[in-house]
N, C-alpha and C positions, 0 to 999 in steps of 0.2 A: 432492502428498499423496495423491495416488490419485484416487481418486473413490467410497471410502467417506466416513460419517462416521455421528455418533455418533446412538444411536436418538431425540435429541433433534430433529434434522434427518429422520425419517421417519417417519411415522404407523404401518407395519407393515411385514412383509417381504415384504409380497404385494403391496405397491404398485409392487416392483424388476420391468420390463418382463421376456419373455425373450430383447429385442434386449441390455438390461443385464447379465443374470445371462452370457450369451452373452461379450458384452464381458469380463468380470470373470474369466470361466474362461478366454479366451485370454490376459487380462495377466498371469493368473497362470504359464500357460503358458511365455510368453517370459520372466518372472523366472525359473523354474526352469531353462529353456535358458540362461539368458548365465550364470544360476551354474556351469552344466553346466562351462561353457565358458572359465569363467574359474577353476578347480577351483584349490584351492590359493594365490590371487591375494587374494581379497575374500569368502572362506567365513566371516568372522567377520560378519556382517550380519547382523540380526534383521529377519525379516520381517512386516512389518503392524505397523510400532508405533505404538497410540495415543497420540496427542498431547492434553494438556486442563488450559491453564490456568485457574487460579479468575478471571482475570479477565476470560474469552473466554466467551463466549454460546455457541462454536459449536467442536464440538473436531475432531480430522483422525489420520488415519492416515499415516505416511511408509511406501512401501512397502519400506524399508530404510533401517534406523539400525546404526551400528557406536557403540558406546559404550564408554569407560573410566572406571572407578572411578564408574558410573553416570552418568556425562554425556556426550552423546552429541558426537562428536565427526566424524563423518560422515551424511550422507546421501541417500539415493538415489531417484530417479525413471525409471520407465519408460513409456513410450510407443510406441504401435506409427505409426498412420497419419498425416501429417505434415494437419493442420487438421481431424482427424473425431474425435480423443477428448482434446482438451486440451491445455492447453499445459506440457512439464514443467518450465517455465522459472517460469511465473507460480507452479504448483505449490509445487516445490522452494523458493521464496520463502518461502511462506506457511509450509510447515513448518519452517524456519529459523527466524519468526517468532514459531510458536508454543515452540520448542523454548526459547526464548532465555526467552520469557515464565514456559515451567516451570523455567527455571533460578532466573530473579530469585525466584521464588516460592519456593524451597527453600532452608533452612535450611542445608544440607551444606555442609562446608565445601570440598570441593571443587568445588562448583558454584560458589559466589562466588566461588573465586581465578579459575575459567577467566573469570566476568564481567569482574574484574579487568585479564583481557586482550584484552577484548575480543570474548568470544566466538568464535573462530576455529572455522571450519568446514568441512570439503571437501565440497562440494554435486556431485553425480556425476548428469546426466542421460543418460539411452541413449533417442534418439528414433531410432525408424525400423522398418522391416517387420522380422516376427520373425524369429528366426536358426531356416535349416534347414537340415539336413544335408548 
């Protein structure tokens, strides 16, 4: 789920190091390169989507959700350095977990038939040094 979260989880935006903000502008960086790159493949993705059920204390960003009929039905994590920013594994998890929570929480009735089956979801990780030219 990135390594944003929600202003409940930070006292200010001056407390983000500039090793962080650093951090932040290179992952963003490599998301917009593998879209580059993948042009025409995976362009439907929403990027930065917040995640926040009512019944979680603590909510998360997926740095890419593909969604139908409002329910999201993929999504994505990025990671550059292999043990220095995360794991996109434990990640990718946890936004899975949140997303399933905002399903059960919603009324819609397409959210309850996908519960219906399970919740199925393609969880797509890219770990590794950025792509360049």
């Amino acid at each position: 789920m990135g390594d944003s979260f929600s202003s409940e989880d930070n006292d200010s935006e001056s407390s983000v190091t500039p090793q962080l903000r650093d951090y932040k502008e290179n992952a963003l960086a490599r998301v917009l390169k593998f879209d580059e790159c993948i042009h025409g493949a995976l362009d439907q993705f929403e990027k930065s989507v917040p995640l926040k059920a009512k019944s979680e204390r603590h909510s998360g960003i997926v740095e890419g959700a593909l969604s139908v009929a409002k329910v999201i039905v993929s999504m994505r994590e990025f990671k550059g350095e292999v043990g220095g920013s995360g794991d996109p594994y434990m990640q990718i998890a946890r936004g899975y977990d949140l997303a399933v929570k905002v399903l059960r929480e919603s009324p819609d009735t397409a959210a309850q038939n996908f519960l219906t089956h399970g919740a199925p979801m393609f969880l797509l990780c890219v770990y590794g040094e950025p792509i360049t030219e």
